[in-house]
C-alpha positions, -999 to +999 in steps of 0.1 A: +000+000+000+012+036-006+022+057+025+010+094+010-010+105+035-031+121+004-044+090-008-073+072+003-086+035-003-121+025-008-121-011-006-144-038-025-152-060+006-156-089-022-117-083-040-085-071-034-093-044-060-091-013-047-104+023-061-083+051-053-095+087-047-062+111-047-070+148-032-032+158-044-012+157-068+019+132-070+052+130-081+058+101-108+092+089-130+096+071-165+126+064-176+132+072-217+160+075-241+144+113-249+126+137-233+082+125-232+056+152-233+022+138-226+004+149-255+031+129-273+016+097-257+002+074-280-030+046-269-023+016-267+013+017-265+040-011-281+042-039-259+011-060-240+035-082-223+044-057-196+027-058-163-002-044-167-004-046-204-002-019-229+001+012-213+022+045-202+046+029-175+056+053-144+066+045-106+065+072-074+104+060-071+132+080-087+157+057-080+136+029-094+132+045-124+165+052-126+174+016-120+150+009-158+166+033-176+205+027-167+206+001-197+199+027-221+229+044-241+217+080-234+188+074-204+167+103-198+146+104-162+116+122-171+097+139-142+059+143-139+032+155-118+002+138-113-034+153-101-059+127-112-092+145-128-118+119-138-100+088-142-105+060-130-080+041-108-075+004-097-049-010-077-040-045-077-027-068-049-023-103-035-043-126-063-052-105-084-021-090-094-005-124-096-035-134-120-029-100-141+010-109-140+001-144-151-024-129-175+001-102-195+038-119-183+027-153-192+001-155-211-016-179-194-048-159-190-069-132-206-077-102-183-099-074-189-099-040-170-122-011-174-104+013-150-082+040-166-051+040-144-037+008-133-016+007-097+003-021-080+037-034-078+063-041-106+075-072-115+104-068-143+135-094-144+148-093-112+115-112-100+111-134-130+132-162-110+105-166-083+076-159-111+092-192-129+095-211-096+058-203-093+049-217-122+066-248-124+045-251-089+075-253-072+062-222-046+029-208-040+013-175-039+027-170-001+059-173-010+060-154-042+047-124-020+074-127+003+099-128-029+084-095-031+100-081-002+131-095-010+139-076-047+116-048-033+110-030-066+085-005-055+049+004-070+041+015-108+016+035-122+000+023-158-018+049-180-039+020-203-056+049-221-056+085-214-031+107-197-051+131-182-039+149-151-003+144-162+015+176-162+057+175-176+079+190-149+110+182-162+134+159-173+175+148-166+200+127-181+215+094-164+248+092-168+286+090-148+283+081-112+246+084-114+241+058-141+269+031-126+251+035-093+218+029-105+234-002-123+249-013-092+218-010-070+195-029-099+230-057-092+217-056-057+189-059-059+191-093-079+210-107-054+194-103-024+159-119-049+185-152-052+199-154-015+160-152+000+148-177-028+169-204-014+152-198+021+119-197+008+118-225-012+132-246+017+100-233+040+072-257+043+039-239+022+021-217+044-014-218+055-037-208+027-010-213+002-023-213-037+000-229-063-002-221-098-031-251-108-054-228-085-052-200-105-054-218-140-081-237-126-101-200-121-096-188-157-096-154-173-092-123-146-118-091-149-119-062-129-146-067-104 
């Protein structure tokens, strides 16, 4: 869950699909190889095989961002504020974004949203590792959450349509110290994802635990 103290939750008693309702405006990151405006934003964008599908990709973490762009040649940390208008926002936790992951990641399930602004946690490389232990049913859901903690990548924001209430501030380039310690932090961070794998996948499932014929078993994912 975020910790801005401007954000509030209203929660679906039936899902772990919540609707947020933001009274300020937020700080957001996307990491580039030029310089983004939003009205340069094209719908749906390249790639459905990211998180949360097609979509403008941002997180509320500099150094994150940082950490996705360091591979670039010539990275360029684009800075945004945020003020959400009339969009629609859903964020994602617990099973649902492991079905959405599956869904997008995998493949292994079609998901449909209706919400304009997607929110929830990232999972790029540095968590594929437990994601393929998951699905070789290795682990369960329990212990692919606490994977989570391990790599600790942060949350994402994913504009799937409209980029309304997204306002340039400005942008920098990643490069010198900057960009080798953003390379060495993403190093980390890989490491400490293969050290607490070994524990976890010693530990006995936990109570409740959901391995990866559960969620095939419940088929395509919509937003409630």
């Amino acid at each position: 869950m975020p910790e801005h103290n401007d954000i509030r939750d209203n929660k679906n008693t039936e899902s772990s699909v919540f609707t947020k309702t933001y009274t300020k405006s937020i700080t957001l990151y996307h990491a580039s190889d030029k310089i983004i405006n939003p009205e340069d934003i094209r719908f749906p964008g390249p790639r459905e095989n990211c998180d949360f599908g097609s979509g403008f990709y941002l997180t509320e973490d500099k150094r994150i961002a940082e950490e996705w762009g360091f591979r670039l040649d010539s990275p360029v940390i684009n800075v945004f504020e945020y003020t959400p208008s009339n969009l629609s926002s859903l964020h994602l936790e617990g099973e649902d974004w492991i079905r959405v992951i599956l869904g997008f990641r995998k493949r292994l399930l079609n998901t449909h949203f209706t919400s304009n602004v997607i929110y929830g946690l990232i999972a790029d490389d540095r968590l594929f590792p437990s994601l393929d232990l998951f699905l070789e049913g290795t682990i369960g859901d329990k212990r692919l959450e606490k994977c989570l903690s391990f790599v600790n990548l942060g949350k994402q924001y994913c504009f799937k349509n409209s980029v309304e209430g997204l306002v340039y501030q400005r942008s920098y380039t990643l490069k010198g110290l900057e960009k080798q310690n953003a390379s060495e932090r993403s190093r980390d961070r890989k490491r400490g994802m293969d050290s607490g794998l070994r524990d976890i996948i010693q530990n006995q499932p936990s109570s409740g635990e959901k391995f990866i014929q559960h969620h095939e078993e419940m088929g395509d994912w919509h937003e409630v």
